[in-house]
C-alpha positions in Angstrom: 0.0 0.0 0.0 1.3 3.1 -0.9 1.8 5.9 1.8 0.0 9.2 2.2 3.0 11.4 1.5 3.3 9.3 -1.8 0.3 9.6 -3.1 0.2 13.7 -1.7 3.2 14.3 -3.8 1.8 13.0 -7.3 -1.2 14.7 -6.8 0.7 17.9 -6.5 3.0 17.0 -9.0 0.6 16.1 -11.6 -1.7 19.5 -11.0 2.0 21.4 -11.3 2.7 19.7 -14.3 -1.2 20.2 -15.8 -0.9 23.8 -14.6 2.5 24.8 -15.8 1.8 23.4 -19.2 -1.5 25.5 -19.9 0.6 28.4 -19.1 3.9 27.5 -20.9 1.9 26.5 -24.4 -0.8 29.1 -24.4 -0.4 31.9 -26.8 -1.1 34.6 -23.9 2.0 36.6 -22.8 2.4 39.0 -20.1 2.0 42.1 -22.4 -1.6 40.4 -23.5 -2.0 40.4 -20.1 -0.9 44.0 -19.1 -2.4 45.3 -21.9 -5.8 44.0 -21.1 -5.4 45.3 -17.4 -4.6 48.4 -18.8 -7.7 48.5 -21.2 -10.1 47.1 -18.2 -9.5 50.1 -15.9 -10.0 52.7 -19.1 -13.2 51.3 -19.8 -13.7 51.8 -16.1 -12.7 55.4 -15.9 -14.6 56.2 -19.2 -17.6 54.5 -17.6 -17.6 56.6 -13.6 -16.8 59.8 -16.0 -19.9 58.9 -18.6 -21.9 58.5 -15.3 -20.7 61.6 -13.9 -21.4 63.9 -16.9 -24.9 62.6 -17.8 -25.7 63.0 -14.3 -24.6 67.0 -14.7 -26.1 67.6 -18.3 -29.9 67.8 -18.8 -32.0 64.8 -20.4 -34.3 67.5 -23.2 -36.3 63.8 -23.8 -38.0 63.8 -21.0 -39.0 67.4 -21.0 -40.2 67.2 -24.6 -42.6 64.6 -26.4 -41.2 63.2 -29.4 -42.6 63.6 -32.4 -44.4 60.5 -34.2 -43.6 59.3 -37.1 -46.9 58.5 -38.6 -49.0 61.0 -37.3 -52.5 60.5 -36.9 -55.3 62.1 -39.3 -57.8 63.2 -37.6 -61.1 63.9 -39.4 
């Protein structure tokens, strides 16, 4: 019977070896990576300052009706 430790260790080595080949063969490199983190906190920025300036800036839609685009005859 095989000990604990045994068994423990090829567990861990096989999850090393499944993990460290994903990483070694896949086409994503650390400036993919930076590059995305960089992108992600943009969008991020763009999206608190969007929020920030429509909340400033008047909505004219809901003061005005809009105007119908078949409007109805009326006899």
């Amino acid at each position: 019977m095989l000990s604990k430790s045994i068994v423990r260790r090829t567990k861990f080595a096989l999850m090393a070896a499944v993990l460290g080949g994903g990483t070694l063969f896949s086409s994503c490199g650390i400036n993919d990576i930076q590059d995305n983190l960089i992108a992600g906190a943009l969008a991020g920025v763009k999206g608190a300052a969007t929020n920030w300036v429509d909340g400033l800036l008047i909505d004219f839609n809901e003061f005005v009706e809009a105007i119908p685009d078949n409007p109805v005859d009326t006899p």
